[in-house]
C-alpha positions in Angstrom: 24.0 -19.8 21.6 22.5 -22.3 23.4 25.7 -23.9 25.5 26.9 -19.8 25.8 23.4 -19.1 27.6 23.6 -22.7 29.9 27.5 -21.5 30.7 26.2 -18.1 31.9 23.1 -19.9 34.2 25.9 -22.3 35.6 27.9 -18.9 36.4 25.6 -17.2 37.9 24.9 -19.6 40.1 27.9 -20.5 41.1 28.6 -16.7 42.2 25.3 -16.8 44.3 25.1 -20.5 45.3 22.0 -20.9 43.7 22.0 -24.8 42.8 19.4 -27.0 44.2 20.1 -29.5 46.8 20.5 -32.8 44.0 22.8 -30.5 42.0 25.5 -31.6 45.1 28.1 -32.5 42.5 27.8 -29.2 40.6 27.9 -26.5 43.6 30.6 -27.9 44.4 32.7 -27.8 41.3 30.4 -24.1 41.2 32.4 -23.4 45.1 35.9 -24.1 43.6 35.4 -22.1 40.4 34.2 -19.4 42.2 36.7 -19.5 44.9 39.8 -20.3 42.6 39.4 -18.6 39.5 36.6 -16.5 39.3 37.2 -14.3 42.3 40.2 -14.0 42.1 40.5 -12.6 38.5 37.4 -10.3 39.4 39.5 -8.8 42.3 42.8 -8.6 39.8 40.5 -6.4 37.4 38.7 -4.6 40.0 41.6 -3.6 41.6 42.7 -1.9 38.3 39.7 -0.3 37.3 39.4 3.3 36.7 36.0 4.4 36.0 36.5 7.1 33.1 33.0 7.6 31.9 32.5 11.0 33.1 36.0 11.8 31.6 35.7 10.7 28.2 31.9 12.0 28.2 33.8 15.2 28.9 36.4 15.2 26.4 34.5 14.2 23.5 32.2 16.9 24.1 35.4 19.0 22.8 36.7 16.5 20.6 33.2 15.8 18.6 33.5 19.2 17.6 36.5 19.0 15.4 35.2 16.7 13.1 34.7 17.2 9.6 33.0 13.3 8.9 29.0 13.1 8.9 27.6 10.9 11.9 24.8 8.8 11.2 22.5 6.5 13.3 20.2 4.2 11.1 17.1 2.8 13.0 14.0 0.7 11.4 10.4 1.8 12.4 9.4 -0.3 14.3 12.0 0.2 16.9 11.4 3.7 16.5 7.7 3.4 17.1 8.8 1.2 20.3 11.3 3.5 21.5 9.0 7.0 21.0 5.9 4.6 23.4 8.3 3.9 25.6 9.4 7.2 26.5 5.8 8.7 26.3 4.8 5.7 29.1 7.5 6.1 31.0 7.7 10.2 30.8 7.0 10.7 34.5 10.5 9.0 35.3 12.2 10.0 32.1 11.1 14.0 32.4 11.5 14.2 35.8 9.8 17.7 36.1 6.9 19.0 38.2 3.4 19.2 36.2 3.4 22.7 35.6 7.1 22.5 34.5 6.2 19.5 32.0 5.2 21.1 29.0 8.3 23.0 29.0 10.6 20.0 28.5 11.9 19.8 24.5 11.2 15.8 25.2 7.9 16.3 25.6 7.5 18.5 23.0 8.6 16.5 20.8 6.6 13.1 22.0 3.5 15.3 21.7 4.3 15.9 18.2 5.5 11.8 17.4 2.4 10.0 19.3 -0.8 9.8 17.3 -3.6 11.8 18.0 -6.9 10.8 20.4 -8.9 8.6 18.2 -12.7 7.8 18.3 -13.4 3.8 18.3 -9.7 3.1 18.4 -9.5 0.5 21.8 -11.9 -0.5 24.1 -10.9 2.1 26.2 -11.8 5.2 24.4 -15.3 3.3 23.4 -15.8 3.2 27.3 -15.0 6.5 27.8 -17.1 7.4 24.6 -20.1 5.4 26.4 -19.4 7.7 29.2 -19.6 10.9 27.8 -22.8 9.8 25.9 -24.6 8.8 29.2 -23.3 12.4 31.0 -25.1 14.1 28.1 -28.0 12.7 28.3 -28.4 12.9 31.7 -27.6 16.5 31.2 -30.3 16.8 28.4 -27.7 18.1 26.1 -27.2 16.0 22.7 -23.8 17.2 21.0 -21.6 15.4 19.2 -18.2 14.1 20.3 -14.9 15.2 19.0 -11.6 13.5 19.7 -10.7 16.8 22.5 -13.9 15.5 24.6 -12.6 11.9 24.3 -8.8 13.4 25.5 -10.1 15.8 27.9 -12.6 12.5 29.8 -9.3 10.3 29.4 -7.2 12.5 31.2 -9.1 12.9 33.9 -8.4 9.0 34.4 -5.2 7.6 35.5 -3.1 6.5 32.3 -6.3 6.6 30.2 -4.8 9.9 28.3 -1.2 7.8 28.2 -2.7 4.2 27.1 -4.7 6.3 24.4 -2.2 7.9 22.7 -0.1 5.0 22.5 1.4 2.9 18.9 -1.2 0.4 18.9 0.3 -3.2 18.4 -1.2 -4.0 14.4 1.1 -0.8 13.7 4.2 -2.3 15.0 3.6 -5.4 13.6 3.4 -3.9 10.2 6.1 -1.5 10.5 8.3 -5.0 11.6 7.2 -6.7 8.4 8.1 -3.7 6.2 11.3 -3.4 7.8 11.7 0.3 6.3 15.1 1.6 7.8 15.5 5.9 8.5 18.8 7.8 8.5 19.7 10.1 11.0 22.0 12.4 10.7 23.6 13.7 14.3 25.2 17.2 14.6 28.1 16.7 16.9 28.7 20.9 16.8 25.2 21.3 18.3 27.0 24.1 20.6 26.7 26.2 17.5 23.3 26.5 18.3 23.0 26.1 21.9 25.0 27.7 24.6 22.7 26.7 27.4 24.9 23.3 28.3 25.1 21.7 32.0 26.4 18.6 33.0 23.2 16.5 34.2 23.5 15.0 38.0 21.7 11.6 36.7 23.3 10.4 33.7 27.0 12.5 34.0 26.7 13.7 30.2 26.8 16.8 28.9 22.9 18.2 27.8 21.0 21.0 27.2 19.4 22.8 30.2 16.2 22.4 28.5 16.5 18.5 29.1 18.1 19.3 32.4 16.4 17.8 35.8 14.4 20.5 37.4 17.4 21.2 39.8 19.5 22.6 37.0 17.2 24.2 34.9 16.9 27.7 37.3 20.8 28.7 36.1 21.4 29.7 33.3 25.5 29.4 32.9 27.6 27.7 31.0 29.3 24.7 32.4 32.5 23.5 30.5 33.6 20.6 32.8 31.3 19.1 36.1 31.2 20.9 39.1 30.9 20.0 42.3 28.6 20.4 44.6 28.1 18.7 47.8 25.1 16.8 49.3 23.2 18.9 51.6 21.9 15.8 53.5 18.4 15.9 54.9 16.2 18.4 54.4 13.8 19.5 57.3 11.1 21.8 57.2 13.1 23.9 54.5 16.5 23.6 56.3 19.5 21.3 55.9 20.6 20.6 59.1 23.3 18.7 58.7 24.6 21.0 56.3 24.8 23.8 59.1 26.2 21.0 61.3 28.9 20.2 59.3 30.2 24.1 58.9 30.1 24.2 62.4 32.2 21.6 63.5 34.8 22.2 60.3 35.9 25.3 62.7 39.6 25.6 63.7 38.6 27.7 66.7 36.0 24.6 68.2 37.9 22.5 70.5 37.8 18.1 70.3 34.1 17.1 71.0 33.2 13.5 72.3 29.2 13.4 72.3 27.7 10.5 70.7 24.3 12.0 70.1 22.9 15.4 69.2 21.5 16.0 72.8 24.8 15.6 74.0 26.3 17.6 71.2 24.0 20.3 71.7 25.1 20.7 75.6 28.8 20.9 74.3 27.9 23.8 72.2 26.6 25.6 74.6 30.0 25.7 76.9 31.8 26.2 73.9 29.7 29.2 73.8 30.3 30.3 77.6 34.1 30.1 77.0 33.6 32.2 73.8 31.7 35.0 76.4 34.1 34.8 79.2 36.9 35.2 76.3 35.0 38.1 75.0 34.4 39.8 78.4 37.8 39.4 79.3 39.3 40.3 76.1 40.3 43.5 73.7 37.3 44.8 71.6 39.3 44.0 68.5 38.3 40.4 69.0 34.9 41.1 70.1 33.6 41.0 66.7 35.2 37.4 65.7 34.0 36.1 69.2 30.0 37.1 68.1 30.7 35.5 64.6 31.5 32.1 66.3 28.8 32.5 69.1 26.4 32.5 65.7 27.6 30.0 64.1 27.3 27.8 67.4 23.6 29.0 67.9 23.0 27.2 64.6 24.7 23.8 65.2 22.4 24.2 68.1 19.4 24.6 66.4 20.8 21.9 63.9 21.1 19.9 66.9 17.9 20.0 68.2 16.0 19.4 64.8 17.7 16.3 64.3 16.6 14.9 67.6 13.3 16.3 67.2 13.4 14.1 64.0 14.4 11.4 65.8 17.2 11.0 63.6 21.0 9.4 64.9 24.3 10.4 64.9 24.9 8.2 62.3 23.5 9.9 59.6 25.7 12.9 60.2 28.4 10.6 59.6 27.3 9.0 56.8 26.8 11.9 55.2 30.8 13.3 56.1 32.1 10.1 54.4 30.1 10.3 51.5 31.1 14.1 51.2 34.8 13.0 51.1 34.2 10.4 48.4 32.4 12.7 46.5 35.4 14.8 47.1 37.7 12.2 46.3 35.6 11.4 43.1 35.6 15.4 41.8 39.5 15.4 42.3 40.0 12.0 40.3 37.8 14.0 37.8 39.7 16.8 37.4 43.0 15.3 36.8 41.9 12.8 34.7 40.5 15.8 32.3 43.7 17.4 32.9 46.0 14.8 31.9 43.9 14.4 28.9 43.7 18.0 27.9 46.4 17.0 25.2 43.6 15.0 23.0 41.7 17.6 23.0 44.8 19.9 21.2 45.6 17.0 18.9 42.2 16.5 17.9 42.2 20.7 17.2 45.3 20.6 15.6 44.5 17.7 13.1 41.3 18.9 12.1 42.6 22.7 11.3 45.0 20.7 8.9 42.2 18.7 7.6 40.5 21.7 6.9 43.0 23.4 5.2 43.7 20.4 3.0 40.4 20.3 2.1 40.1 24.2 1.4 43.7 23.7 -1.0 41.9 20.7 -2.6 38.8 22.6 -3.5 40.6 25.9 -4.7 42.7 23.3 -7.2 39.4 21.8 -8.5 37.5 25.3 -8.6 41.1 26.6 -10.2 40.8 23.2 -12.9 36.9 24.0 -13.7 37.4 27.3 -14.3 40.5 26.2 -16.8 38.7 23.0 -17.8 41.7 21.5 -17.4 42.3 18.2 -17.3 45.0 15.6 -15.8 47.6 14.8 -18.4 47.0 11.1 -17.5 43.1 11.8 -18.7 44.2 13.2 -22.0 46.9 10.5 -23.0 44.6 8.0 -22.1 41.8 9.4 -24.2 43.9 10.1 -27.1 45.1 6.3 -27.2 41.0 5.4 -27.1 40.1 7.5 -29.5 38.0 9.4 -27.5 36.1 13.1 -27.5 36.6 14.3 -24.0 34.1 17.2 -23.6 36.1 19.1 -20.7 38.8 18.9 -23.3 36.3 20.3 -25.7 35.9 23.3 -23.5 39.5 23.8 -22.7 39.8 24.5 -26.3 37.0 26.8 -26.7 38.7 29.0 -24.0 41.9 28.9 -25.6 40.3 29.6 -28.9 38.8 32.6 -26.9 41.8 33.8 -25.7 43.6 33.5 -29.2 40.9 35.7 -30.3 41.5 38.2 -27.6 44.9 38.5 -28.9 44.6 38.4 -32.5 47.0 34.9 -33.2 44.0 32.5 -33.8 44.0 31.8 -37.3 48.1 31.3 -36.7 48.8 29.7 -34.0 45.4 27.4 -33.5 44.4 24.5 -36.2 42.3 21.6 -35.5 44.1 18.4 -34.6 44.0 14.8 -32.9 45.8 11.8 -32.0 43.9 8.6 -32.3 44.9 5.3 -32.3 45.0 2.3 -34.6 43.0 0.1 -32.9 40.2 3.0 -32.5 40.5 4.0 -36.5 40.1 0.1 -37.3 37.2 -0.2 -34.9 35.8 2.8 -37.0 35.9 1.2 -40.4 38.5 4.1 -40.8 41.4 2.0 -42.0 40.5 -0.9 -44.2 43.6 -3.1 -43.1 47.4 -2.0 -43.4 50.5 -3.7 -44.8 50.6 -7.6 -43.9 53.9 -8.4 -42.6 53.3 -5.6 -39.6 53.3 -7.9 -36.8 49.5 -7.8 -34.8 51.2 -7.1 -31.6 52.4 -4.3 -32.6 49.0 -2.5 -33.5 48.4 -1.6 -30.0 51.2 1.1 -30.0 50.6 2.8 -33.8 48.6 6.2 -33.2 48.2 8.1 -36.7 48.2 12.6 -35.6 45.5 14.4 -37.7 46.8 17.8 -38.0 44.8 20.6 -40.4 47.2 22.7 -42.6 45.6 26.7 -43.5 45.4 25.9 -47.0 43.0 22.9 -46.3 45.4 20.2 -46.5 45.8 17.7 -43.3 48.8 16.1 -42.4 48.9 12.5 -41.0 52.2 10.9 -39.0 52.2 7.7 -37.9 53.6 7.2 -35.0 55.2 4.1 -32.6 55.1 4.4 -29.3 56.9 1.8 -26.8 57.7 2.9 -23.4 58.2 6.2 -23.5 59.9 6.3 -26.7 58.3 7.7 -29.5 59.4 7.7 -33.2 57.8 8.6 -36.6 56.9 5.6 -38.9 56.0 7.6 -41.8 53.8 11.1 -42.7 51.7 11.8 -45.8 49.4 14.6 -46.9 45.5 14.4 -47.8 45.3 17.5 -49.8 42.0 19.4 -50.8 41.8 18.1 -53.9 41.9 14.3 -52.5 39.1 15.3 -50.0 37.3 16.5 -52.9 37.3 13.5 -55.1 36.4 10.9 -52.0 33.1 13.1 -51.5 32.4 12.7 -54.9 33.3 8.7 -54.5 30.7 5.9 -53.3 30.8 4.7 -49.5 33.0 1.7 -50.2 35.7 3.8 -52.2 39.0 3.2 -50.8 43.1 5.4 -50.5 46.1 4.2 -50.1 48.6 5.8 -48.7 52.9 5.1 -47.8 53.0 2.9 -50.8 50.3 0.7 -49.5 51.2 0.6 -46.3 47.5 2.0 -44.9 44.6 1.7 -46.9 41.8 4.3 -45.4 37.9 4.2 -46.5 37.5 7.5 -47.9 33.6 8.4 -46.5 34.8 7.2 -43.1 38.2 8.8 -43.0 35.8 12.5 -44.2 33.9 11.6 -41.1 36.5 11.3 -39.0 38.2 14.9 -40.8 35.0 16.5 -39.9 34.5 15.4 -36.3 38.2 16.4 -35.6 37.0 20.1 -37.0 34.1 20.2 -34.9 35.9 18.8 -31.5 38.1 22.3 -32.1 35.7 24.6 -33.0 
C-alpha cells in the first residue's frame, strides 16, 4: 500500500509539474513519462470514451424490474449513524428546497424520524442555551421548568444550534464501531408498483421520485419514461429570459444576415428589419398583412431583449455562449436517444427471460404442491431408504392415503397388506439377525435385502434377495407362521430361529419388533 500510494504522489505530480526545485532529476524523468506514455494513452482512451451513465441509469430502470432475485445492501451502524449526520448537516445542499417547501421532502422526513431527539445536559451547547433560557425567565419573573421543545425552539433560533444538537454524538459512534453490529436491507427494485410519480432528476441524471425531486421538478406531475430535454433559458432578468427571446428571434428564416457585434448595434438592426417589414406590408396583399405583424412582434421583443442585456451591462458573448452550449446539449440529448434505442433490445431480453423464469418457477411449484398433496416421493428417496432401513414419514402418509382410497373402493383388505424391504446391514445393526451362514463372503452383505411381506391369515413371508447392478435375483424365501410368532412371544429376549437350513439365524424378540413396526408404518 505504501509504494501504490508514493507511485500515485509521483504521478500526480508529474501531470502537474509539481516537484520541488532539488527534485531536478525526477521532474524530468516526471516530463518524459508524462509526455511519452502518459498522455498519450490518456488521449488514446479519451478519444474512445462514451459516457453511457445516463443510458444504463435508464435501462436498468426497466431492466431491475424483471427480476425475480432479492437485492440486499448490508451496512454496520456506525456507518449508518455517520451516513444519516451527514445528510442531516449537509441537508441544505442535499434537499435543495426553499424553507417552506422543506418539510415536504420524504428525506427529511425521514432524517427527522432517524436523529435523536433535543436532549437536556447533552453538550455544552444545549447547557448554554439552557443557561439562557434560565436567565430570560427570571428576568421575566416567570419560574417554569424547561422541556426539551424550549431547548429546540431557543436552538433554532441560532445558526446550526438546532442542527449541531440533534446530531450522533461521537461516544455513540465509537461504540456502535466497537460492536460492529451489521443490518440487512432489503431494496425493492419494482418500487414503480408503488409509485408512479418518477422524473429524471437534472443533478444526478437518475431516475427518482418527484417527492425527492429538486424544486424545479416537483410542480409536474407526469410521468417521465426516458430524459427530456429541455434547454437552458440563460440569464434571467427581472423575471424574463432575454436571451431566450433573443435566440427565437434570430432562429427566423424570414430575418436577413446580421453583423452587429453588440446588442446596441443589434438592436438598431432590428429596427430596419422592422421598417422593411412595414414598407412590405404597405405595399403588399392583405393576405400577408397578418404574417408581416407576427414578425414585427417578434422583433419588438429581441428589441426589448436587446436593451435589457445592455442595461445589464452584459456582452455579446454570453449570447454565444449560451447558443453553443444549447447545441451540445442538443448534441448530448441525441447521443441519448440513440444510445437507449440501440439498447431497447436488453430491455426485451431481460422481459423475455424473466416471463420464462416465471413460468418455470410457477411449473416447479404446481409439481411440489401436486407431490405434497400426493405425498409422493422421488423413487430415488424410497430405494435409498429401503436399503437403510429407514421409516420415511412422507412415505408413511402416502400410504395412509392409499389406504384411504382402498377404503373408498371397498379393495382394502385385498389388495393392501403391510410390507417392507430392509437391508442386511440395517437388520444386523438391529440385533435382528444374529449372524448368517459362514462361508457367505462379507462383501457381499452390502447387497442382501430380506422383503417382509404380511400374508391375511397372519403369516409373513420373507425373500432374500441379491441385488448387483440392476439385477435382482431371489436367494431363498421362508414363512414365519402365526404359530412361530406365538411361541417367540412366549420365549425369553435372547431366544433365537433359524431359518433356510441355518442359513439366517434371527433373534426372535427383535425380529417381533421389527414385525410390529412394519404393521404400524402401514397402518
Amino acid at each position: 500500500l505504501f509504494n501504490l500510494k508514493q507511485l500515485g504522489v509521483f504521478l500526480r505530480c508529474a501531470l502537474n509539474g509539481d516537484f520541488s526545485p532539488q527534485q531536478r532529476r525526477m521532474k524530468e524523468l516526471g516530463r518524459w513519462i508524462r509526455d511519452e506514455t502518459l498522455m498519450d494513452f490518456v488521449e488514446h482512451v479519451a478519444k474512445d470514451a462514451e459516457d453511457k451513465v445516463e443510458t444504463d441509469l435508464t435501462l436498468d430502470l426497466y431492466e431491475s424490474h424483471y427480476t425475480v432475485n432479492e437485492i440486499t445492501i448490508s451496512l454496520k451502524t456506525d456507518l449508518l449513524l455517520h451516513l444519516s449526520n451527514s445528510l442531516w448537516w449537509f441537508q441544505d445542499k442535499v434537499i435543495a428546497l426553499t424553507p417552506e417547501f422543506v418539510p415536504q421532502d420524504k428525506l427529511y422526513q425521514v432524517l427527522m424520524e432517524l436523529q435523536p431527539e433535543v436532549q437536556q445536559y447533552t453538550s455544552k451547547k444545549v447547557k448554554d442555551v439552557v443557561a439562557n433560557i434560565k436567565l430570560r425567565q427570571a428576568s421575566e419573573g416567570v419560574v417554569t421548568g424547561i422541556s426539551p421543545k424550549d431547548v429546540a425552539d431557543e436552538l433554532k433560533r441560532s445558526k446550526h444550534g438546532y442542527e449541531s444538537a440533534r446530531l450522533w454524538p461521537q461516544f455513540m459512534n465509537l461504540i456502535a464501531s466497537e460492536t460492529a453490529v451489521t443490518h440487512n436491507f432489503t431494496i425493492k427494485s419494482r418500487f414503480l408498483q408503488h409509485y408512479r410519480d418518477l422524473c429524471f432528476c437534472r443533478d444526478c441524471q437518475a431516475p427518482i421520485l418527484r417527492s425527492m425531486a429538486p424544486q424545479k421538478q416537483r410542480g409536474r406531475s407526469d410521468l417521465r419514461l426516458i430524459r427530456l430535454y429541455r434547454p437552458d433559458l440563460g440569464l434571467e432578468i427581472g423575471g424574463q429570459f432575454p436571451l431566450t427571446d433573443l435566440v427565437k428571434v434570430l432562429t427566423m428564416k424570414d430575418l436577413p444576415v446580421l453583423k452587429s457585434r453588440d446588442f446596441m448595434s443589434l438592436k438598431y438592426e432590428l429596427e430596419e428589419c422592422q421598417k422593411l417589414a412595414q414598407d412590405r406590408m404597405s405595399r403588399g396583399a392583405k393576405s400577408g398583412a397578418q404574417k408581416e405583424f407576427a414578425f414585427i412582434a417578434e422583433l419588438d421583443k429581441g428589441k426589448e431583449a436587446c436593451e435589457t442585456m445592455r442595461a445589464s451591462g452584459k456582452t455579446l458573448s454570453s449570447f454565444v455562449k449560451l447558443v453553443f452550449k444549447s447545441l451540445e446539449e442538443r448534441q448530448e440529448q441525441h447521443e441519448y436517444l440513440a444510445s437507449v434505442g440501440q439498447s431497447s433490445d436488453k430491455v426485451e431480453k431481460s422481459k423475455k427471460a424473466y416471463k420464462e423464469q416465471l413460468s418455470n418457477m410457477l411449473e416447479s411449484l404446481t409439481r411440489v404442491v401436486q407431490a405434497s398433496e400426493e405425498a409422493r416421493l422421488p423413487e430415488v428417496f424410497l430405494r435409498k431408504a429401503e436399503q437403510k432401513g429407514v421409516s420415511l414419514k412422507l412415505a408413511r402418509v402416502a400410504k395412509i392415503n392409499r389406504r384411504a382410497s382402498l377404503s373408498k373402493s371397498g379393495h382394502e383388505q385385498n389388495a393392501y397388506m403391510p410390507s417392507a424391504t430392509i437391508s442386511l446391514g440395517f437388520l444386523r445393526s438391529k440385533q435382528v439377525v444374529a449372524w448368517i451362514q459362514q462361508d457367505f463372503p462379507k462383501n457381499q452383505y452390502k447387497r442382501v435385502s430380506f422383503i417382509f411381506s404380511a400374508v391375511e391369515n397372519g403369516d409373513w413371508e420373507v425373500i432374500a434377495m441379491h441385488k448387483e447392478g440392476r439385477a435382482a435375483n431371489a436367494l431363498f424365501k421362508f414363512r414365519i407362521t402365526m404359530q412361530e410368532i406365538e411361541r417367540m412371544r412366549c420365549a425369553g429376549k435372547t431366544a433365537k430361529v433359524s431359518y433356510e437350513n441355518g442359513w439366517v439365524v434371527i433373534n426372535a424378540f427383535s425380529l417381533l419388533q421389527l414385525l410390529a413396526r412394519i404393521t404400524a408404518d402401514a397402518c
